[in-house]
N, C-alpha and C positions, 0 to 999 in steps of 0.2 A: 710764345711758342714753347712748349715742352719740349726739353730735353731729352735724349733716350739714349742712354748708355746700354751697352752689352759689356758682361763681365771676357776677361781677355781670355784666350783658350792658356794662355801659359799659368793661370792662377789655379790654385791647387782645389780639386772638388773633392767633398767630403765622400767617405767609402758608399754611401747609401746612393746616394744619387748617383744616375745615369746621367751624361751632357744632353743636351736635346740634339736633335738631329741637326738641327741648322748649326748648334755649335763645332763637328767634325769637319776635319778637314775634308776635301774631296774626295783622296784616295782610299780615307779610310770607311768612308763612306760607299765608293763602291766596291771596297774590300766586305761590307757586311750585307752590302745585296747582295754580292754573289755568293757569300756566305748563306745567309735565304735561302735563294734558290736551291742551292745546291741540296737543302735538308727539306727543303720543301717535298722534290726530289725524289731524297733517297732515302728520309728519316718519317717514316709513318704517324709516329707523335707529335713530331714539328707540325708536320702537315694537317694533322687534326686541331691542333692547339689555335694555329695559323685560320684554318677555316670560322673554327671557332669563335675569335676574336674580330674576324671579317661581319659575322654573322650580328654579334654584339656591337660591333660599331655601326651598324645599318638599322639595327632597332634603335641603338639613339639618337642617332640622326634623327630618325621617323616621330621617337619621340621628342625630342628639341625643335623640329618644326611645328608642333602644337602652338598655338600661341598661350592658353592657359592648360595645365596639367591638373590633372586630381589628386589628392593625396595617394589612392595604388599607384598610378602614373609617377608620384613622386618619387615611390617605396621603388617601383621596376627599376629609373631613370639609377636610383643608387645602387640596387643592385649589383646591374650591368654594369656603372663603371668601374665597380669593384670587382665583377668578376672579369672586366676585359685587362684590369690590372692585373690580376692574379695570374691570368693568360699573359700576358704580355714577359712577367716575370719568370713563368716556367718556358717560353721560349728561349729567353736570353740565358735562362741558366743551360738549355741545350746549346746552346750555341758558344758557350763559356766553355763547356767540358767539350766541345768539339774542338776548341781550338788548344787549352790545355793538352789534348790527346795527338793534335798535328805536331805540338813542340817537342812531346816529349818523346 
């Protein structure tokens, strides 16, 4: 039987990385959907970004249910998860200066 450790939430993650979602605790967790919503909202940008990323993750679904891909198919499938990264990234950076902006 394999073993399967999870690294501890107290062990220090490098500045790059974000924890994954299953690694927060609970509260902080729906401290950042309601954080979402709330810019989904009232923040025009989020909300495009947000759609955006929605929109990109339903084409690769679509395309990862292919059983074989074509080399375009391949070229799209990178694309997309680079542009849904990219998207992913300028969310959270609004959602960073959102919260910077509540502290200060």
């Amino acid at each position: 039987m394999r073993e399967i450790t999870h690294r501890a939430l107290s062990e220090p993650t490098d500045s790059a990385r974000q924890p994954h979602w299953e690694e927060l605790p609970n509260m902080e967790r729906n401290a950042q959907e309601e954080l979402r919503a709330h810019l989904m909202a009232t923040n025009e940008e989020f909300s495009r970004l947000a759609s955006q990323h929605s929109e990109y993750a339903s084409k690769l679904e679509a395309l990862e249910s292919l059983p074989h891909l074509t080399n375009d198919e391949e070229l799209e499938e990178k694309r997309l998860k680079k542009g849904k990264l990219r998207l992913k990234d300028q969310m959270e950076a609004i959602m960073s200066q959102y919260r910077s902006q509540q502290v200060a």
